[in-house]
N, C-alpha and C positions, 0 to 999 in steps of 0.2 A: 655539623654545625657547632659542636659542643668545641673546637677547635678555631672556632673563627670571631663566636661569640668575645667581649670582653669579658674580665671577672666586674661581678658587681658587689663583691663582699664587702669592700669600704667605701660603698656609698651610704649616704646617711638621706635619706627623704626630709622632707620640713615635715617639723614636731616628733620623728624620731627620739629625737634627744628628750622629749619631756615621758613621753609614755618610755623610755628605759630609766627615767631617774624614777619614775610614777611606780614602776612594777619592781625596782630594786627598794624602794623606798621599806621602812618597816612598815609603814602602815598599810598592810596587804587589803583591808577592808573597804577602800575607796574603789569602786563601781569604775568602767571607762565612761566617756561622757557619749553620749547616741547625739548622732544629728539628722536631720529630717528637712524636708524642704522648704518648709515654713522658715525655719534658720538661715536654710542658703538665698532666702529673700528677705531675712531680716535687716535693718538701717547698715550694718556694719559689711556686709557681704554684697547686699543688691546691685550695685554697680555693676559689679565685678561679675555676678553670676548671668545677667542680662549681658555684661558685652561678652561675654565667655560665648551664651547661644546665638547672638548675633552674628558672632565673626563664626561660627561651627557653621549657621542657617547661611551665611551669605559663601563659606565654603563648597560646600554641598550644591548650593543654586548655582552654582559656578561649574562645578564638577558635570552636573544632568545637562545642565545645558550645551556646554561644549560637546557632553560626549553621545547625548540626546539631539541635540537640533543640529548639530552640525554638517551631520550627514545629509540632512534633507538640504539644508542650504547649500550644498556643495551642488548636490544632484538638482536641485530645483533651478537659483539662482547664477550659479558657477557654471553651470550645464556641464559638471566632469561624468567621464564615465566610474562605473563599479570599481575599474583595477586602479585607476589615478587616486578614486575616495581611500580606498586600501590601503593602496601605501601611504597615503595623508596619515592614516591611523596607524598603521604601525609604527611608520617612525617617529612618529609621537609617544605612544607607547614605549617605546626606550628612554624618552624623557623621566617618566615617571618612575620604571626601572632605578634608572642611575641617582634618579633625583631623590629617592629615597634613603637609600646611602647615605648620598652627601650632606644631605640637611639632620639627619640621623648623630650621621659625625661633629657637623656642623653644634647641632644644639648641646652634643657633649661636653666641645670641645672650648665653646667661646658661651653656650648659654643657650636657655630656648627661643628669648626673645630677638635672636638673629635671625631665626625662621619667618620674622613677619619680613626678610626682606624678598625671600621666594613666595609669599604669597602678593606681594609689590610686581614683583616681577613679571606671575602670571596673570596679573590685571594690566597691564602693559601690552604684553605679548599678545592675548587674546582681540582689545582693542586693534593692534595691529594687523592682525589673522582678516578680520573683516574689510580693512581699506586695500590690504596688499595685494598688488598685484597677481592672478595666479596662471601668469604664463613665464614667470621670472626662473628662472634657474639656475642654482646656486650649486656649483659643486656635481651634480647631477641629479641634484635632490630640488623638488619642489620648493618654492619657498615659501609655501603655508606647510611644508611636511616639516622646515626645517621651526618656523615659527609655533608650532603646533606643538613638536619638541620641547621648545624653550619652554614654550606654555606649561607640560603636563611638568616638565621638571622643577618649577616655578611652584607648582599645586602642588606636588607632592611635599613640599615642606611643612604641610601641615600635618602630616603621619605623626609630627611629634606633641599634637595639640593634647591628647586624651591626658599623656604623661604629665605635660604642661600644667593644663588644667587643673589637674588635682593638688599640683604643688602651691597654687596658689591659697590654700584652702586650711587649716589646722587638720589635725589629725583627725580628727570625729569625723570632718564634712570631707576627706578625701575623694572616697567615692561617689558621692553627691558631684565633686570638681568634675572626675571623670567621665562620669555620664552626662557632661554638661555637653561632651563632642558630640555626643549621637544624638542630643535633643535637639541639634541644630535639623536634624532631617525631620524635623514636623512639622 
C-alpha cells in the first residue's frame, strides 16, 4: 500500500499554521488551548456541529436502512428469490468499492464539499430503487442491481466526512469535528 498511498508531507490541516508559529514562537510558556463539547455547542460553532450530526445521523439511517430493509423488501414485496437478492447486493457492493476511490480522489482533488454531490446522488438513486421496475434488464444485470450500484457508489462519498469534519473546526476542537461522523449513529 505504502506504493499506492500519496505522500502527505505538504499538506498543511487548518490552524496547522498557528500551532507551528505557536510552538516556534519564543514564548515556549503558552499552554495549547483544550476544547470540550460544551465549545463545540458554543454560539460560534453550534450550527455547524448540529448540521455536522445531522447529515452523519441522516447518513447512517440511509446506509441501515437500505442495507437493513432492503432485503426483506425484496423477498417480502418484490417476491425475488435468495440468488436474485444476492446478486442485487453484490453488485451494488462494487458501487461502494469503486465509489470510494473516486470520491476519495474526488475530495482531494477539487475539495470535500464536492462529496455532497454523491450523497445527492444516492438520495436519488435510492428513491428510484423503490418505483423501478424489477423485471427490467439492463445489460444483463438487474436494474435495481444496477441502481443499487449507483446507490452504494453515491453513499460512499461520504468516507470523506470524518476528515471533513474536523477541518471545519480550529485546531483545539479538531477531534471533537471528527467524532462528530460517528455521533451521527446515535
Amino acid at each position: 500500500m505504502i506504493f499506492v498511498l500519496p505522500s502527505d508531507k505538504k499538506v498543511i490541516a487548518y490552524g496547522e499554521e498557528e500551532q507551528a508559529k505557536a510552538e516556534a514562537s519564543a514564548d515556549s510558556n503558552v499552554t495549547a488551548k483544550k476544547g470540550s463539547w460544551g465549545e463545540m455547542l458554543s454560539k460560534p460553532y453550534r450550527t455547524i456541529t448540529i448540521t455536522c450530526l445531522l447529515l452523519a445521523g441522516l447518513n447512517f439511517y440511509g446506509f441501515q436502512f437500505f442495507g437493513g430493509f432492503v432485503t426483506t423488501y425484496l423477498r417480502e414485496v418484490r417476491m425475488f428469490d435468495g440468488a436474485t437478492i444476492g446478486l442485487i447486493f453484490s453488485i451494488s457492493a462494487f458501487g461502494s468499492l469503486f465509489g470510494a476511490w473516486f470520491w476519495g480522489w474526488a475530495a482531494d482533488k477539487y475539495g470535500r464539499k464536492v462529496n455532497a454531490f454523491g450523497f445527492i446522488l444516492a438520495g436519488i438513486m435510492v428513491s428510484i430503487f423503490f418505483i423501478a421496475p424489477g423485471d427490467k434488464v439492463i445489460g444483463g444485470l438487474n436494474m435495481l442491481a444496477i441502481l443499487g450500484l449507483i446507490y452504494n457508489f453515491g453513499l460512499s462519498s461520504s468516507a470523506v466526512w470524518g476528515g471533513y469534519f474536523s477541518e471545519l473546526f480550529p485546531a483545539h476542537l479538531r477531534s471533537y469535528g471528527a467524532a462528530l461522523f460517528h455521533g451521527g449513529r446515535i
